[in-house]
C-alpha positions in Angstrom: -64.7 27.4 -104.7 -62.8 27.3 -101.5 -63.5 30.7 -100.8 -67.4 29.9 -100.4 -66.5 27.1 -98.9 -64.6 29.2 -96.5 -67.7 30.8 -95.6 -70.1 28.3 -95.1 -67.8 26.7 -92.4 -67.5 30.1 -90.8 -71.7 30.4 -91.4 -71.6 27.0 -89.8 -69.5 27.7 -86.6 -71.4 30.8 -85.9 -74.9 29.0 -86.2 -73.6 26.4 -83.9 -71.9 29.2 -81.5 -75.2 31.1 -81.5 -77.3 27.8 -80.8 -75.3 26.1 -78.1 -73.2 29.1 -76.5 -74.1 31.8 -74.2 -76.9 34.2 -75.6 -78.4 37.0 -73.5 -81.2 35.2 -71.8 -84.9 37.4 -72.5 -86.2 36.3 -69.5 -84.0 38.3 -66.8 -86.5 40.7 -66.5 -88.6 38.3 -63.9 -85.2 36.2 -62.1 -84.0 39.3 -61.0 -87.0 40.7 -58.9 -86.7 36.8 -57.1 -83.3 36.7 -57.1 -82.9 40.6 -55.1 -85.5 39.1 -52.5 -84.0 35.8 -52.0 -80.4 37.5 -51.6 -82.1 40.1 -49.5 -84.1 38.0 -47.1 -82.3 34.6 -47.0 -79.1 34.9 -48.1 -77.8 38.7 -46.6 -79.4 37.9 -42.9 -77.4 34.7 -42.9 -73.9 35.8 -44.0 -74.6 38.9 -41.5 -75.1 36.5 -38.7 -71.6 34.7 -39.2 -70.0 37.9 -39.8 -71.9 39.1 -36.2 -70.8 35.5 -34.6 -67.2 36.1 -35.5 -67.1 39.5 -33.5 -67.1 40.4 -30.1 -70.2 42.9 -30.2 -72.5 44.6 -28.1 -75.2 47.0 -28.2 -73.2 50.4 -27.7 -69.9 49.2 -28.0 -67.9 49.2 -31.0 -67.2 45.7 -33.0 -64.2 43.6 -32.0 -62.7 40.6 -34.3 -62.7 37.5 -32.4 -62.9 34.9 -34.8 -63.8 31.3 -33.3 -63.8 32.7 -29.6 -67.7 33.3 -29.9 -67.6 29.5 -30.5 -65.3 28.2 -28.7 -66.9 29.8 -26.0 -69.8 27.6 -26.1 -69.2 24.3 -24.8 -67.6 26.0 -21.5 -71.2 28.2 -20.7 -73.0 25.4 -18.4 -76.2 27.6 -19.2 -75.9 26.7 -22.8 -75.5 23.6 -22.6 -78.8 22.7 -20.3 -80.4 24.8 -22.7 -79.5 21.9 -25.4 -80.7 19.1 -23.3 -83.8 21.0 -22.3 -84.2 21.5 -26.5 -83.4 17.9 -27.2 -85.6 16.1 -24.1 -88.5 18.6 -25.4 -88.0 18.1 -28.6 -88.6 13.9 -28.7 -91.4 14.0 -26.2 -93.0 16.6 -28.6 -92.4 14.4 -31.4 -93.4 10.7 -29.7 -96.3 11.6 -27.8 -98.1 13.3 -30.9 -97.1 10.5 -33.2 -98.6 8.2 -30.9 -101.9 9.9 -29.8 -102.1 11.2 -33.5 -101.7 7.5 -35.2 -104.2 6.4 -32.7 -107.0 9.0 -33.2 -106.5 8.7 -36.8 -107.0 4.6 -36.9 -109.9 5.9 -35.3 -111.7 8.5 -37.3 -111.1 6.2 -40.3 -113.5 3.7 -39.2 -117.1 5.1 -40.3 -119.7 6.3 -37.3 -122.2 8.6 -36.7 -121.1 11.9 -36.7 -117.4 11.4 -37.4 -117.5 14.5 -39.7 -118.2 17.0 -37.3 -116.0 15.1 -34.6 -113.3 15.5 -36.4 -113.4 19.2 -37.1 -113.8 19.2 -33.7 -110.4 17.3 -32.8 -108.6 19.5 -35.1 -109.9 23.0 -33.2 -106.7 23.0 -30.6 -104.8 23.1 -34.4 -106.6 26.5 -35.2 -106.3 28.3 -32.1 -103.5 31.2 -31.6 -100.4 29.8 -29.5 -100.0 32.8 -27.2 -104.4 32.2 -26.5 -103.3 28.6 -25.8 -100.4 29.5 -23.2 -102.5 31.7 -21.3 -105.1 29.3 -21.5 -103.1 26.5 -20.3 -101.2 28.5 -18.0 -104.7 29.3 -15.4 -105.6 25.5 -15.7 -102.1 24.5 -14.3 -102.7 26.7 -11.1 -101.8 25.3 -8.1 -104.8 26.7 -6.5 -107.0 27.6 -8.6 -106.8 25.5 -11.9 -108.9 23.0 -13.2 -106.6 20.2 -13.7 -105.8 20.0 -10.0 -109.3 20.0 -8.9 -109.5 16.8 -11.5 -106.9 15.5 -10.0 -108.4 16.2 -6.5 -112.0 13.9 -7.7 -109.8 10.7 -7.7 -107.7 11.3 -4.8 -104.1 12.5 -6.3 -102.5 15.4 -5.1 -102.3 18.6 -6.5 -99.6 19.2 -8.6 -97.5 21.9 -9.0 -96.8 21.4 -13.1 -95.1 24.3 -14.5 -94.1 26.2 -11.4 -91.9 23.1 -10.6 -88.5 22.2 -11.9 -89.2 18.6 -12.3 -92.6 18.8 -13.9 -92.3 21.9 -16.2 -90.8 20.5 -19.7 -93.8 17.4 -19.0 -96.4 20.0 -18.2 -94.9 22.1 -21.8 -95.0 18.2 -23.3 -98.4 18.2 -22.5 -99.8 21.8 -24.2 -97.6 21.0 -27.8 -99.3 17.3 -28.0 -102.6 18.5 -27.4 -102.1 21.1 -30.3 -100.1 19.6 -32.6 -101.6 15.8 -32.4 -104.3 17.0 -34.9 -101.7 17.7 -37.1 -100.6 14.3 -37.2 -103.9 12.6 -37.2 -104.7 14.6 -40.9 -101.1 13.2 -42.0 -102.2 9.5 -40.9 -105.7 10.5 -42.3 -104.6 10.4 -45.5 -102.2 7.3 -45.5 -104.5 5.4 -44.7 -107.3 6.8 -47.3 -104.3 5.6 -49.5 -104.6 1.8 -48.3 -106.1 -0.6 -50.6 -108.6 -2.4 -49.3 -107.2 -6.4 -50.3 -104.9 -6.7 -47.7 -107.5 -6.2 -45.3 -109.9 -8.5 -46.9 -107.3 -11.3 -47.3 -106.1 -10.5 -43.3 -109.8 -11.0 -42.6 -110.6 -14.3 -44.8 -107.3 -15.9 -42.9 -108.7 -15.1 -39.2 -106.4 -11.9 -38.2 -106.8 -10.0 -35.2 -107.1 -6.8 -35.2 -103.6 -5.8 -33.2 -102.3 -8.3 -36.2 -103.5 -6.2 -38.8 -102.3 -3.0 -37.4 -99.0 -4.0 -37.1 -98.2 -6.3 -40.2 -100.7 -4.5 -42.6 -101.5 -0.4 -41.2 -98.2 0.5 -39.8 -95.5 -0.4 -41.9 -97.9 1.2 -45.1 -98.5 4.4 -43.2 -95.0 4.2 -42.5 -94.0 6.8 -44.7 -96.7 9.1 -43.6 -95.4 9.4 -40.1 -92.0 9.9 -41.0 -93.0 13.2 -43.0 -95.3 13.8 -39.8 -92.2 13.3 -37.7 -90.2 15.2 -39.6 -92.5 18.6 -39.5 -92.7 18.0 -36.2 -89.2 17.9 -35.4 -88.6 21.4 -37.0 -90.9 22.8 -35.4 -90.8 21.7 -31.8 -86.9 22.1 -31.5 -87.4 25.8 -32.5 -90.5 26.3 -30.1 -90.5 29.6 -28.6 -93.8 31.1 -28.0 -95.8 28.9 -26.4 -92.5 28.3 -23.4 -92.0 32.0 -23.0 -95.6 33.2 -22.7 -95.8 29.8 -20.2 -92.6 29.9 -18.3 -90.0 32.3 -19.9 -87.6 29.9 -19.5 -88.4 29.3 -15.8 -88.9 28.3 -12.8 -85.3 29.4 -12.8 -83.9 28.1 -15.9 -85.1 24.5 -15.9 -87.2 25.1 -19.0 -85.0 27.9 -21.0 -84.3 25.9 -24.3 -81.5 27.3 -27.1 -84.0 29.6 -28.9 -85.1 31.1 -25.4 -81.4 31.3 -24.5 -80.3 32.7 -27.6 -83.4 35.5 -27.0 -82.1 36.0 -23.7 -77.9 36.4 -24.8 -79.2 39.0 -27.6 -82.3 40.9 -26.5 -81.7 40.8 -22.3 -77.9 40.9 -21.9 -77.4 42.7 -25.7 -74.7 40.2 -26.3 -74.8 40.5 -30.2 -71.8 38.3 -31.4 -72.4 35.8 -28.9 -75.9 35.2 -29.7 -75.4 35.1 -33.5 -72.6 32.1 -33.0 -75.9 30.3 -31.1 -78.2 31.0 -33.9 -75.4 29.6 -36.4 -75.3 26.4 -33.7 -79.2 26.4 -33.2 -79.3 26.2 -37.6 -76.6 24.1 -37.6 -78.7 21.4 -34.8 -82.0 21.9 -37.2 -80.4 20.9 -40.1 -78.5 17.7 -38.7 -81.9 16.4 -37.4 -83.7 17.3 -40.7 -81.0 15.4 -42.1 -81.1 12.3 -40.1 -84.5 12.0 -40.7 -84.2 12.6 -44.4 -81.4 9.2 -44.8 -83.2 7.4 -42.3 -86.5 7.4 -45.0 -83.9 7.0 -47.8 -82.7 4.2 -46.8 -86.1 2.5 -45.1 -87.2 0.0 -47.8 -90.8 1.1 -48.5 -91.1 -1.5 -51.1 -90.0 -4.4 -49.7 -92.2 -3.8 -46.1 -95.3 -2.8 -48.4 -94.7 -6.6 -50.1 -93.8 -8.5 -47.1 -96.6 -7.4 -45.0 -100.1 -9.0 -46.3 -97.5 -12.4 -46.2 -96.4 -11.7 -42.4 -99.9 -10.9 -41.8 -100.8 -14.4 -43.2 -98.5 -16.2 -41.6 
């Protein structure tokens, strides 16, 4: 009796084993195929890059271990750091200006009018368009001579500007190109926040006598709030890494007033073959993405979408 009891225990434990402890999972067959290109095209270029950023290396020479000097190296190369203020001073324009004119035209093309179909297909063309057709584009209207927006300038009596040939105007004039592509972008993102408005806090606002600037700011804005963080966010990423529109424009110039880390960084490893030391600015530049992608992601956490959504209508009232 105890011997069969003996082996239904031992039946037991290895039903339970075989339930709840490693078994040979049958789906490997499709993970691995993912896994070799994940490895392959995320995870391999990156660990190469900090192994390149810890050596002394360039093109021709043999590899030397340097460890943190790559780095270290940084905060002394003056270049570098304009570079960083150039990326940062570009980078908020390009995110304010489009968050504004894009909030604006979308406020806009919400309201119903003849036509607004096919005007808003055509305000989201610049969008659609190639960015190296857009910089040469841009680059004959900003002519001293013989572009366009001078002669504008010219009808109401301004002088002509010299806009990306100029040190002081060049990261404006740049400004100016990425919001009139990207502020499309941000008007579709408004677009459809405010599709997602319910119409009673409007009718309420209305029955107790609002203006209109009232009900944009206690009733649209804070409930499209959370639409123009994601819109600020996908614009962050991508204007601090904005390279092809400035080098087809400027190349960094006049000089170096518009050369911003991802044009440095092109110019420390492709001009001057400076492997290591441009792979410890790519590690930097990665590094300065994800901070900002980051901040903006706590900031949202910890905005209280709720509680604004609840308290508007009533400040709106009052």
């Amino acid at each position: 009796m105890s011997e069969l009891a003996e082996r239904a225990a031992a039946l037991r434990k290895t039903e339970t084993t075989g339930a709840l402890g490693w078994r040979r999972p049958s789906y490997w067959p499709f993970i691995i195929p993912a896994l070799v290109i994940v490895i392959g095209v995320i995870v391999f270029p990156w660990a190469f890059t900090i192994w390149m950023s810890l050596n002394e290396w360039k093109v021709g020479a043999p590899t030397t271990f340097v460890g943190l000097a790559n780095y270290l190296r940084l905060p002394g190369d003056p270049r570098f750091v304009e570079a960083v203020w150039h990326t940062l001073l570009y980078t908020l324009l390009s995110v304010a200006l489009p968050l504004i004119f894009g909030t604006f035209a979308a406020c806009v093309f919400h309201a119903r009018f003849p036509l607004r179909g096919f005007l808003r297909g055509l305000f989201i063309m610049p969008m659609m368009a190639t960015p190296v057709a857009i910089a040469l584009v841009w680059t004959m209207m900003f002519h001293p001579q013989l572009g366009v927006l001078n002669y504008l300038l010219s009808l109401i009596g301004v002088p002509p500007q010299l806009w990306i040939f100029h040190p002081a105007t060049v990261i404006p004039s740049l400004v100016l190109v990425e919001t009139w592509q990207w502020t499309p972008l941000v008007m579709l993102i408004v677009l459809g926040g405010l599709a997602a408005i319910p119409s009673e806090p409007y009718e309420s606002a209305q029955i107790d006598g609002a203006n209109g600037w009232q009900v944009f700011r206690f009733i649209t804005f804070p409930l499209i709030l959370p639409f123009l963080f994601i819109a600020a966010m996908v614009r962050t990423i991508d204007a601090v890494k904005s390279f092809d529109i400035i080098f087809a424009m400027t190349q960094g110039g006049p000089g170096t007033a518009s050369e911003t880390i991802n044009l440095y960084l092109y110019s420390v490893a492709f001009a001057y073959y400076d492997i290591g030391y441009g792979s410890a600015i790519a590690v930097i530049f990665f590094v300065l993405i994800i901070v900002l992608a980051a901040l903006l992601l706590y900031v949202r956490q910890r905005t209280q979408w709720t509680q604004l959504t609840r308290e508007a209508p009533a400040e709106a009232v009052a």
